[in-house]
N, C-alpha and C positions, 0 to 999 in steps of 0.2 A: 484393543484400545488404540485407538488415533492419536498421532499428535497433529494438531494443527501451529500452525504461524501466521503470524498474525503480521503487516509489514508495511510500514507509511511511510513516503519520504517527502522530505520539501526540499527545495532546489536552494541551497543556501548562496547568500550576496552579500556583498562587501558591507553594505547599508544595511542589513537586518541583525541588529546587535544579539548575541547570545543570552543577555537579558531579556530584551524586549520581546522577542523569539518564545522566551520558554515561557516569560507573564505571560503574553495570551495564549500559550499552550494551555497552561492550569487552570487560567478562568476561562477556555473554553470548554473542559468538562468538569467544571467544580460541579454541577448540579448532579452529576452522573451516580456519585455514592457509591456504599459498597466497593469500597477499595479501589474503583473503575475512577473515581476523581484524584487517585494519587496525591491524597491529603497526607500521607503519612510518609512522603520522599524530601519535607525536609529541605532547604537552601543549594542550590547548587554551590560547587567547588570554583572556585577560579579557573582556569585552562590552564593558565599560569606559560610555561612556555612549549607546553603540548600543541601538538598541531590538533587533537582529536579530545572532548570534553565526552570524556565517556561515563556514565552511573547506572546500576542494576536497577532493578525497579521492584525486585523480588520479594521485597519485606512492603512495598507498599502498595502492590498490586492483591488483590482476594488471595485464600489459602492455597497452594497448588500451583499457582499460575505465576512465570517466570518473565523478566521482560528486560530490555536495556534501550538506553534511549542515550543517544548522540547527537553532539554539536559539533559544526567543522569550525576553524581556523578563521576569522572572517577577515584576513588581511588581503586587499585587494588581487595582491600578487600573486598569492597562492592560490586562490579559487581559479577551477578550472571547469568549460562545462560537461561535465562526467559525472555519472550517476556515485562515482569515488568520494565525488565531495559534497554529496546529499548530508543533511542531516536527518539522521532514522530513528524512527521508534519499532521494536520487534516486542512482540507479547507470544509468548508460546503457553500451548495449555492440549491438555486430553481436554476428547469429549466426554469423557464423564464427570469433570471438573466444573463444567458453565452449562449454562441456557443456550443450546448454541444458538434459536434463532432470534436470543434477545442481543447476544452477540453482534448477527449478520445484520437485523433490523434497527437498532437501538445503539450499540457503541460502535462500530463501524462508521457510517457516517458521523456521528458525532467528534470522533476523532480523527476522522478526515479532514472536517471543515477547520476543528482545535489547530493542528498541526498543518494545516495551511497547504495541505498536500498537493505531488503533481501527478502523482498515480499512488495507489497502496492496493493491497490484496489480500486475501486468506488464501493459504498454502498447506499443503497434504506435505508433510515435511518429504516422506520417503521418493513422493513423484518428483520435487525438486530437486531431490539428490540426482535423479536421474539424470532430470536435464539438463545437469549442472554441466559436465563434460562438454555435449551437447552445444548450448551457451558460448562454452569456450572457443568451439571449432571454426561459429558463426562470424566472433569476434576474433580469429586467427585469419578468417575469407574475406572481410570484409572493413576490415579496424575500426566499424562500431561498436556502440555502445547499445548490444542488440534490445538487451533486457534492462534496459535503465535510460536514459535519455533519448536516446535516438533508435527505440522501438519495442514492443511487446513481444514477449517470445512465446509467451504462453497468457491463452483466457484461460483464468482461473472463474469458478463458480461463483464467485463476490471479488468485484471489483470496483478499483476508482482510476478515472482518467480525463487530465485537463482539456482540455481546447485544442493546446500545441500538441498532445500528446497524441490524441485522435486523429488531427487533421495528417499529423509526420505518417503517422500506423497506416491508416485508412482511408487519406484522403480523403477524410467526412470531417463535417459538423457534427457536435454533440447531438442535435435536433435532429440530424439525418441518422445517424446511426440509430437513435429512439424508434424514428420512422420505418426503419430496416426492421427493425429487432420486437417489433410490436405484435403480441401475440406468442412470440414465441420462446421469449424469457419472463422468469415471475418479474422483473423490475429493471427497467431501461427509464433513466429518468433524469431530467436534467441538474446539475446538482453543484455550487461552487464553480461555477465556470468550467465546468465539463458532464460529466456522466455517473452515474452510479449503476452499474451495470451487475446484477447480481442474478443471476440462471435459475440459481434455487435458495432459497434459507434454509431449506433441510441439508445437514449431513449428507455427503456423495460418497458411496463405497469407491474404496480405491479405484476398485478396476470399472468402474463409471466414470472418473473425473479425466481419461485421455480422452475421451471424446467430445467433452466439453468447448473448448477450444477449433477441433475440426466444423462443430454443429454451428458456433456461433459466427466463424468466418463465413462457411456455407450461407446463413442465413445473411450476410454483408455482400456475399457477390452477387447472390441470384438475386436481390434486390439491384442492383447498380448493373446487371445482365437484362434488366426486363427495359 
């Protein structure tokens, strides 16, 4: 049995109140249903003098499926730009617990667009552990922020990414990377001011999902090579 993660972040700023933030979170997937609209999560808490507004999602997300969803600090001073002071929503779940590809087709972007996202992903939890280290070493060589603002570390099989996030990664436009990527993923498509780039809506066996990323760069240079 898989686990998969599920992983959305928005770039939070001094002027996007933690209220205002989470209202158009909720009525953007109020129509979603089935526990996937977060009807039953209730008022958020104050921050109060936390730096970090954090609440589980577990009793208001479908049976099985586990989730936490965060708000940063929004005092001018403190926001920094680092994917550290993202505010996230993580939904974790087996594949034998959901649809997965009403999941990948259906709540994926809808939660995208909700949360106002600047990248989000579905994740093979074990492959991430991997690359976790990995990650680390990048951001030890280099003091980016490899896997969060200031670059992709890994294409995962369903993904999302802005404009900025593209052009920093790939030196493409949303529209060129489509153009690259045409034919040879189930869904390159323009979406929210960036990409919705998903390889497959099916389940990928583990030892299928490392190649996923080497395939999809491959298909980015030898376009930009011809």
């Amino acid at each position: 049995m898989a686990m998969h993660k599920l992983e959305f972040r928005h770039r939070a700023y001094h002027g996007d109140s933690i209220e205002t933030r989470h209202a158009q979170f909720i009525e953007g997937i109020s129509t979603l249903g089935k526990g996937w609209d977060l009807n039953g999560l209730g008022e958020l808490p104050d921050i109060g003098s936390e730096l970090v507004l954090s609440v589980t999602l577990d009793k208001a997300l479908p049976p099985g499926i586990k989730g936490r969803l965060s708000y940063q600090y929004r005092d001018e001073g403190y926001l920094e730009n680092n994917a550290q002071y993202d505010d996230t929503l993580f939904i974790e779940f087996s594949s034998e617990s959901v649809d997965f590809s009403d999941v990948v087709k259906r709540l994926f972007p809808s939660y995208v667009k909700a949360f106002s996202c600047y990248r989000a992903t579905l994740h093979n939890r074990a492959l991430t552990r991997r690359d976790w280290p990995k990650v680390l070493d990048a951001f030890e060589a280099t003091g980016k922020d490899v896997n969060g603002r200031d670059g992709i570390y890994r294409i995962n099989s369903v993904n999302y990414f802005d404009d900025a996030l593209c052009r920093l990664e790939f030196n493409l436009t949303p529209s060129q990377i489509i153009e690259h990527l045409r034919g040879g993923v189930e869904i390159a498509s323009e979406f929210e001011n960036g990409i919705l780039l998903i390889y497959t809506s099916h389940e990928v066996a583990e030892s299928d999902l490392e190649g996923i990323d080497n395939e999809v760069r491959r298909l980015l240079s030898d376009s930009q090579a011809v």
